[in-house]
VOVOTOR-651013 format. One record per residue: x, y, z of N, C-alpha, C in turn; residue in one letter. Coordinates in steps of 0.2 Angstrom, whole numbers, plus 5000, padded with zeros to 4 digits. Example, Ala and Ser with C-alpha at 12.3 -4.5 7.8 and 13.67 -1.06 7.14 Angstrom:
2
506649725039506249785039506649845039A 506449895035506849955036506450005039S 
***
This chain:
478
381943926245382543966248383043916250X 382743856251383243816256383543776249X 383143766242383743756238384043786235X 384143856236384743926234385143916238X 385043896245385543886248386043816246X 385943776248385843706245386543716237X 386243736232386543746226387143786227X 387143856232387843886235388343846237X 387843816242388443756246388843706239X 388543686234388743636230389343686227X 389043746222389443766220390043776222X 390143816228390543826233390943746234X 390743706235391243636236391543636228X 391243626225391643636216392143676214X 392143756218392643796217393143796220X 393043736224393743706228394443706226X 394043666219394843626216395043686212X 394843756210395043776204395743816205X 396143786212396743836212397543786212X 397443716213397443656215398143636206X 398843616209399243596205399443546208X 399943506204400343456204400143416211X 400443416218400343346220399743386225X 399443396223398543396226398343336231X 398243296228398143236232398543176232X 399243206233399743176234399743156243X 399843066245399843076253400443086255X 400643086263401143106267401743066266X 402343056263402643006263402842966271X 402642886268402942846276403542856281X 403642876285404342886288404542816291X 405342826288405642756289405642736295X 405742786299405942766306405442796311X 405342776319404842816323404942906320X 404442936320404543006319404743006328X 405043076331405143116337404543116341X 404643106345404143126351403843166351X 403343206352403143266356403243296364X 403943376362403943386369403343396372X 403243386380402543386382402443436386X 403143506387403043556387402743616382X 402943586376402843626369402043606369X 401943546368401243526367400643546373X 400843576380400543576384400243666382X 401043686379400943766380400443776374X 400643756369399943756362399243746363X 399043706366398443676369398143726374X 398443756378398243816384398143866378X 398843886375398543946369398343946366X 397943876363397343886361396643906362X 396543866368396043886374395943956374X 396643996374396544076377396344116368X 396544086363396544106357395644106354X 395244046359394444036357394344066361X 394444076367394144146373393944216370X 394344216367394544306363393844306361X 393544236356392744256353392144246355X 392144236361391744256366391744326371X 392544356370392744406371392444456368X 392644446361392244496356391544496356X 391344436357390544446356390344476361X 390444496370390144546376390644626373X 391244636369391644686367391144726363X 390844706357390344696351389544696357X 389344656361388944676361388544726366X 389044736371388944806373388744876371X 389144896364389044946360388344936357X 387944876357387444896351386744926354X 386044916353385644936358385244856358X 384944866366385044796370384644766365X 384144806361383544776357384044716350X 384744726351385044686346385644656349X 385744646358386344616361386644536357X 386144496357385844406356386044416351X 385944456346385944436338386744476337X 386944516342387744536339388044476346X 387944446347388444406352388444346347X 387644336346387844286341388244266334X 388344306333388544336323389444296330X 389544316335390344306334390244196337X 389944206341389744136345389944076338X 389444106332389144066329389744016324X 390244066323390944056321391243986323X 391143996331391443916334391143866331X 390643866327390243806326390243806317X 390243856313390543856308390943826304X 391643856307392243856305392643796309X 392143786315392343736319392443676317X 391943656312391643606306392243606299X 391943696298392443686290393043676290X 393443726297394043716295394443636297X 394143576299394143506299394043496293X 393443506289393443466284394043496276X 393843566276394443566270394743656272X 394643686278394943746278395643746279X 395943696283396543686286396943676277X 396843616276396943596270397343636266X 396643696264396743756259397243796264X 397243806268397743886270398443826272X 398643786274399343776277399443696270X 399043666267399543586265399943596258X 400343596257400843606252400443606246X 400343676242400043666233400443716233X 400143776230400543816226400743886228X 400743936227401144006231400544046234X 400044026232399244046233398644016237X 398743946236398243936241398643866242X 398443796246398643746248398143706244X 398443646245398143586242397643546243X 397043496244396643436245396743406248X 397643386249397743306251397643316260X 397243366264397243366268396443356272X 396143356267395243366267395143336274X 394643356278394543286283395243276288X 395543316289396243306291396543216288X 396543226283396943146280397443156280X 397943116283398543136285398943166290X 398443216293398443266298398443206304X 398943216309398943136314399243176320X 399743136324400143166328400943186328X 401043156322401743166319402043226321X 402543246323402943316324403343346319X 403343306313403843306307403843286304X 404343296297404143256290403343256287X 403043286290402243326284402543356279X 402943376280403043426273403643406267X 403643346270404243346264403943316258X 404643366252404343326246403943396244X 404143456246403643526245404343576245X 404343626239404843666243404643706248X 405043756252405843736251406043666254X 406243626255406543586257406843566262X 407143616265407343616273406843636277X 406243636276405743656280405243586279X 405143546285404843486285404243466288X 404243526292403643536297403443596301X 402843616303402743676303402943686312X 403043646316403243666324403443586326X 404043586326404543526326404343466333X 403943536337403843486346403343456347X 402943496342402043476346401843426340X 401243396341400843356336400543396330X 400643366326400243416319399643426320X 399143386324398543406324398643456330X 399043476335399043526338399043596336X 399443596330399643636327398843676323X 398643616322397943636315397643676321X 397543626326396843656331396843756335X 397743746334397843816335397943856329X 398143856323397743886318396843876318X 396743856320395743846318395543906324X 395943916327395543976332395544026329X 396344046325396244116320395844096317X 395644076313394944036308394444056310X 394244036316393644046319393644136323X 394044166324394044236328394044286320X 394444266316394444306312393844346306X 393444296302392744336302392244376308X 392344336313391844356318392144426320X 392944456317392944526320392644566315X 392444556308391944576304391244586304X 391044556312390144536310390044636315X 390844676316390544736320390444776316X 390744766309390444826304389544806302X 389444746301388644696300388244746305X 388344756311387744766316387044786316X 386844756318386044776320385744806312X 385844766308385444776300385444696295X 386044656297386044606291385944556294X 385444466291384944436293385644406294X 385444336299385944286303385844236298X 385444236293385344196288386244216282X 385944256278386344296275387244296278X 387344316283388044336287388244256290X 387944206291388144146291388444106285X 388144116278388244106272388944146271X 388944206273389644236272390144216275X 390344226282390844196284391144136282X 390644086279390444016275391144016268X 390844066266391144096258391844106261X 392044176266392444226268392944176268X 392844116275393344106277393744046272X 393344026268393643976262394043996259X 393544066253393944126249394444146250X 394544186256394944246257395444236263X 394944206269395444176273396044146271X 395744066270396344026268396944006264X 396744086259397044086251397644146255X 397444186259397844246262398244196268X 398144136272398744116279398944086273X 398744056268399243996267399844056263X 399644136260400244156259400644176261X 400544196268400744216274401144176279X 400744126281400944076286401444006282X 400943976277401143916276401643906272X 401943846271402743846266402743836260X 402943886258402943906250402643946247X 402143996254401744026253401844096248X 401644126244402044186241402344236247X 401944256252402144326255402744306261X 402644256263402844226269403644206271X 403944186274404444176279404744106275X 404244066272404344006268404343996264X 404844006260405144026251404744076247X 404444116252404044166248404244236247X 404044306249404244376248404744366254X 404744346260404644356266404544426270X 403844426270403744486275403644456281X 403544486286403644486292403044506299X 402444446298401944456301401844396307X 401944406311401944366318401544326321X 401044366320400344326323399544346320X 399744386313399244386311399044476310X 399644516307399144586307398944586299X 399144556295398844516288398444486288X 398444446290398044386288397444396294X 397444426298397044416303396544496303X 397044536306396844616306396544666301X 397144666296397044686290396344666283X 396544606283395944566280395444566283X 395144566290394444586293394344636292X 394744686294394544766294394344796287X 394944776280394744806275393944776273X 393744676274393044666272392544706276X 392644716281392244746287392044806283X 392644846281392544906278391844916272X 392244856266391644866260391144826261X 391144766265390544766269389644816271X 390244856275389744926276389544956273X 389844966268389644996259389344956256X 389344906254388744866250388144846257X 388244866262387544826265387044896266X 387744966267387245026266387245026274X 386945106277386945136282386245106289X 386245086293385645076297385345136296X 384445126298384145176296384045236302X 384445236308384545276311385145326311X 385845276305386245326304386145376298X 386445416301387045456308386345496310X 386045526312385645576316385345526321X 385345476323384845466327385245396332X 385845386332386245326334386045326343X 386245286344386045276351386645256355X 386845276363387445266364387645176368X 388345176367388045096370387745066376X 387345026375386845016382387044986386X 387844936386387844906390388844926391X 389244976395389944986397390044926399X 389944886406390144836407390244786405X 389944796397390044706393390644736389X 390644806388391244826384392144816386X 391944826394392544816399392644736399X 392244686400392544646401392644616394X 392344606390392544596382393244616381X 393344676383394144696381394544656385X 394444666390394744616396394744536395X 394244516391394444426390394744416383X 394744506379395244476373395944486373X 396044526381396644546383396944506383X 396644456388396844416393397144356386X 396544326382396644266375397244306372X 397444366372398044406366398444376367X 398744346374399244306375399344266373X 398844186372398844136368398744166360X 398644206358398744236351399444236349X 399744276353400144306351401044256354X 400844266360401644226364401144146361X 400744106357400944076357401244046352X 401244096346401344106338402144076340X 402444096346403144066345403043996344X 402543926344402643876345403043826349X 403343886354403643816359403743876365X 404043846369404243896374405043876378X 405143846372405943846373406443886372X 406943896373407343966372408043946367X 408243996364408643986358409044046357X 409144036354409944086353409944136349X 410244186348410344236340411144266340X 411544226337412244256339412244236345X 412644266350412844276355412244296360X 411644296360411244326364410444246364X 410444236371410044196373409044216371X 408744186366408144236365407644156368X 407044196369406444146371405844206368X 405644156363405144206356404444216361X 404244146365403644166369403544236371X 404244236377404044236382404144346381X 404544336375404644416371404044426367X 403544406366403044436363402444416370X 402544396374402044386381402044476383X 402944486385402844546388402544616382X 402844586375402644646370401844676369X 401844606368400844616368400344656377X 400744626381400444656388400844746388X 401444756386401644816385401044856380X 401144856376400644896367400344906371X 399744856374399044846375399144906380X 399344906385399544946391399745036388X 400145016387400145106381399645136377X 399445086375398945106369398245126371X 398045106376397445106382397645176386X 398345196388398645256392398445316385X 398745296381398745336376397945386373X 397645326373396945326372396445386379X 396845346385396345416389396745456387X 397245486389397645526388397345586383X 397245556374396845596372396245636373X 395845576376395145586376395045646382X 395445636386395545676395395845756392X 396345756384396545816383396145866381X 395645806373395245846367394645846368X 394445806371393545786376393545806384X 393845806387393745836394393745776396X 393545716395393745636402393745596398X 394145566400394245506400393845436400X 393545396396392945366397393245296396X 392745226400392745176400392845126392X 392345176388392345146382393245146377X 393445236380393845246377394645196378X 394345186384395245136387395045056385X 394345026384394244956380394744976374X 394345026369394445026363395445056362X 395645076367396245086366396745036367X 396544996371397144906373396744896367X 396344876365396144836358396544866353X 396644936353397244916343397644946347X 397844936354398644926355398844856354X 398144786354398444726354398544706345X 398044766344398044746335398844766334X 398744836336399644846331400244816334X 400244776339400644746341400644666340X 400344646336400144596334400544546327X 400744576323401044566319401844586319X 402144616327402944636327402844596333X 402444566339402544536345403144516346X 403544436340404044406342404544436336X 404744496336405044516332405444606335X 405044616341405344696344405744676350X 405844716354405944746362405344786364X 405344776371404844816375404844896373X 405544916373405444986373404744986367X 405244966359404744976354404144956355X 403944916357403244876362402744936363X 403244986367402645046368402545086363X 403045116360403145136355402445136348X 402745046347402145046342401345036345X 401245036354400545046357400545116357X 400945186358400745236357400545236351X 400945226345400745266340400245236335X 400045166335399345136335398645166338X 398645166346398145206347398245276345X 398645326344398545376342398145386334X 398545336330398045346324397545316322X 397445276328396845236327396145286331X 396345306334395945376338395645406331X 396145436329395845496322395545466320X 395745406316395245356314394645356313X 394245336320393845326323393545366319X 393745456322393645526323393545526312X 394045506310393645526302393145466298X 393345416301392545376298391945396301X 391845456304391145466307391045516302X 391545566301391445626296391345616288X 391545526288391245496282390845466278X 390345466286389745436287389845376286X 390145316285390245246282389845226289X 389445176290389145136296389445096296X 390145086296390545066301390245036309X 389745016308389545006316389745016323X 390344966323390544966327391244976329X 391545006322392445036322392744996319X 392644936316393144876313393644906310X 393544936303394044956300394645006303X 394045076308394745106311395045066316X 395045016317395345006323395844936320X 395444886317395844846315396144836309X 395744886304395944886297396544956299X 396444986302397045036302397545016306X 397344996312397744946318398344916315X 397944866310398544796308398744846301X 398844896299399144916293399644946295X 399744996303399845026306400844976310X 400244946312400844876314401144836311X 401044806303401344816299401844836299X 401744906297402044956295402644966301X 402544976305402944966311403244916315X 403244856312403544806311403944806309X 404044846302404744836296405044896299X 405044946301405344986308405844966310X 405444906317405744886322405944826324X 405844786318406044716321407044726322X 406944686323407744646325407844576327X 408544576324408744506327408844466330X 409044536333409344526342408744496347X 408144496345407444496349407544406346X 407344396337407244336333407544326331X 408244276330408544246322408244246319X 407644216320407344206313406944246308X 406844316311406544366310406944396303X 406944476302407544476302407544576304X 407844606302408144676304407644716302X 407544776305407044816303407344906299X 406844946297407144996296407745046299X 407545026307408245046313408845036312X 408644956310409344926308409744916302X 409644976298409844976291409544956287X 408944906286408544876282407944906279X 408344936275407644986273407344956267X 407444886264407144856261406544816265X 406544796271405844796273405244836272X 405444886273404844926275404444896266X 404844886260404444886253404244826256X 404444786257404344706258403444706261X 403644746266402844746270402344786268X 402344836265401944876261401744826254X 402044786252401944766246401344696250X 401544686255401044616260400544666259X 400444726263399844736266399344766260X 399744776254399344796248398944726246X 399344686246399244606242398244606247X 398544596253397944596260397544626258X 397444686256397144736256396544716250X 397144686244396644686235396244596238X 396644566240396044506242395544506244X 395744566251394944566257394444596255X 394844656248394044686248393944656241X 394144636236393944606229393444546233X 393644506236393444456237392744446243X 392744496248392244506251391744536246X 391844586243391444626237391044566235X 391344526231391044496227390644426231X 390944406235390344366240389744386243X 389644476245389044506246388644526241X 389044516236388544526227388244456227X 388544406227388244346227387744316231X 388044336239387444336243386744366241X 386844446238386144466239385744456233X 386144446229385744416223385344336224X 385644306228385244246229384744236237X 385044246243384644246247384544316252X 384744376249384844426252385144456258X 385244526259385844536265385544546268X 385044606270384744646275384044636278X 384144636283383244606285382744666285X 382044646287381644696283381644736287X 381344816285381244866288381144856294X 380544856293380144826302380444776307X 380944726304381444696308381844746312X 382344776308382744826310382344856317X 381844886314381444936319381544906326X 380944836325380744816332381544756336X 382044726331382444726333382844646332X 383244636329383444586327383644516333X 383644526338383244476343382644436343X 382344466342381544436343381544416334X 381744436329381544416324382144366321X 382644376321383044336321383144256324X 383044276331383144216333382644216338X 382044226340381644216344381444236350X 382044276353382044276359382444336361X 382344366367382744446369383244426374X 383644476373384444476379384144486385X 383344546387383244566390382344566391X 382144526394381444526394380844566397X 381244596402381044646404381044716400X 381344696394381344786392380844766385X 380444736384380044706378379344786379X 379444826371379244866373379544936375X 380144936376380444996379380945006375X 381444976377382044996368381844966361X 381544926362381344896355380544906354X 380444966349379844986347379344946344X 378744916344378644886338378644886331X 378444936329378244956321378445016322X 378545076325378745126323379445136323X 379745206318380145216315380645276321X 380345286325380645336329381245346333X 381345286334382045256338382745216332X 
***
């Protein structure tokens, strides 16, 4: 078994170079003179939003772990834990590379492997790549600041996939994936999105208008989460026999430490915390997507009891986690691009749709486990979409006008992203769960499921006291 794996890993390195044109392993050119300093405001605030950006994924692992039953807490904390160690590794050695170093409209280049080149520089990385007025990706801080704050999406982003996975596929298998995911589909999706020259992006590309990530982050988890749950097939307790979540409190605070990380998500996507101009009017991009993202989140959570209090009789603990969650989705991708008023706007009307959501993936049986795709996969499509609405420039120079503002050409701009998002996350997820189960397979065995992927996964329970009581041994009953 261990040389199928082994042979994946080789392959997988080989299919590295196949997207790879003209200066590939081309190095940085020398700068004549000292490069600029690093502000050590700019660089203080990146480094903190970092920190708040890796919190999120232990965030999601107590948000995630909550919902499952106890007899699978360990093994769904782990599925997000295990990320930081993953990708913490690949995106150093060649993830960063692929999604941000100058190659071609689709993925980026090699000369970054290892970060080579990758240093403290604040500029001129990029030159010698179109477009040309574009020389570096955040002019204040150090380029390796810049990587390390990309590597958090890197690392949070599969891991919001491991909720459709739950409590059915082996830590063996689902660690191979993320492995594939975030090579494949990740980094071929920032580098079109985020980096320069990317096709969709802000830099010489479509330019559509995604801020911190409801493409490349939201969307792309949500729709693999989705065919995920379809090629892995239903737990053998769904739908007649599901159980409710064992643990509220880990769900509250989960939501609460990804609230809390949104910030570094999102206010930190401005890369500086400097204030700047747009016409006549004084803008600071942080500090306007600080309050955007604590607005949504706050709406969208109101919105969410609201419902629940109208069409259910009360209002529940789970339902106000799960409503600031794709309030922070849908506002995710318009953060540094709205006003507060629209802020709530796009938290109403995300949670609302994210709600039905919910409400029609149950009536479609999909074992969507734990709601990934209604919430994130509909969230970030949702906010998208209502991005190309409400952006303005009055908010961003560098943004640009939304459907409000007579740009009714955005809105195709963004629907044309969120399609592109859509054909990558599921073609490319598909076919890394076909290769996975052809080779070392996806689902653990029957009787694992039963008695419970804690003890058989990894050796050891969330709860030792309950050995015997939610986790049956060999019967099928629970």
């Amino acid at each position: 078994m261990l040389k199928k794996v082994f042979t994946i890993a080789a392959i997988t390195l080989l299919l590295l170079a196949w997207p790879l044109t003209g200066n590939a392993f081309a190095q940085s050119p020398a700068a004549a003179t000292a490069p600029p300093a690093a502000d050590t405001g700019d660089t203080a605030f990146m480094l903190i939003s970092s920190a708040l950006v890796l919190l999120m994924t232990p965030g999601l692992a107590f948000f995630y772990g909550g919902f499952v039953r106890s007899r699978n807490v360990l093994n769904t904390l782990m599925m997000s834990f295990v990320l930081m160690a993953i990708v913490g590794v690949t995106w150093i050695l060649w993830g960063y590379s692929l999604a941000f170093a100058p190659g071609n409209a689709i993925i980026g280049g090699l000369q970054w492997l290892g970060l080579s080149g990758v240093g403290l520089e604040t500029t001129n990385y990029l030159q010698g790549s179109e477009p040309k007025e574009v020389v570096s990706y955040a002019a204040t801080i150090p380029h390796q600041a810049y990587m390390i704050y990309q590597a958090m999406f890197a690392i949070i982003t599969p891991a919001l996939i491991s909720g459709a996975l739950a409590e059915r596929m082996s830590f063996r298998a689902y660690s191979l994936f993320v492995l594939l995911w975030s090579t494949f589909v990740y980094s071929p999706l920032a580098h079109m999105v985020w980096a320069k020259g990317g096709f969709l992006g802000l830099y010489g590309g479509l330019g559509a208008l995604d801020f911190a990530g409801g493409t490349v982050v939201h969307i792309s988890s949500g729709v693999s989460a989705l065919v995920a749950a379809i090629v892995l097939g239903p737990r053998r307790t769904h739908p007649d026999r599901l159980s409710p979540p064992h643990n509220v409190p880990f769900i509250l605070l989960g939501a609460g430490l990804l609230w809390f990380g949104w910030f570094g998500f999102n206010a930190g996507s401005a890369l500086s915390v400097s204030s700047g101009t747009s016409g006549d009017l004084v803008t600071n991009i942080a500090t306007t997507a600080f309050v955007a993202t604590n607005t949504a989140a706050a709406a969208a959570a109101l919105m969410w009891l609201i419902l629940e209090a109208t069409l259910r009789g009360k209002p529940t603990a789970v339902g106000a986690a799960t409503g600031a969650v794709a309030g922070l989705v849908g506002i995710t991708p318009a953060a540094g691009f709205v006003t507060p008023l629209a802020a709530i706007l796009i938290g109403f009307i995300t949670s609302f749709v994210c709600f039905y959501a919910v409400s029609y993936k149950h009536k479609l049986q999909i074992d969507d486990a734990l709601d990934t795709y209604p919430v994130h996969g509909v969230g970030g499509t949702v906010g998208a979409i209502l991005t190309a609405v409400f952006a303005t420039t009055q908010v961003n120079g560098g943004g640009k006008d939304g459907v409000l503002r007579g740009n009714f050409g955005e809105l195709g701009v963004e629907l044309a992203a969120i399609l592109v998002a859509y054909a990558i996350a599921a073609i490319g997820t598909f076919i890394i769960l076909k290769v996975i189960d052809a080779t070392v397979g996806l689902r653990v065995k029957e009787e694992a499921e039963v008695q419970g992927l804690d003890i058989n996964e990894h050796g050891e329970e969330g709860y030792n006291s309950e050995f015997g009581g939610d986790r049956p041994i060999m019967s099928g009953d629970n």
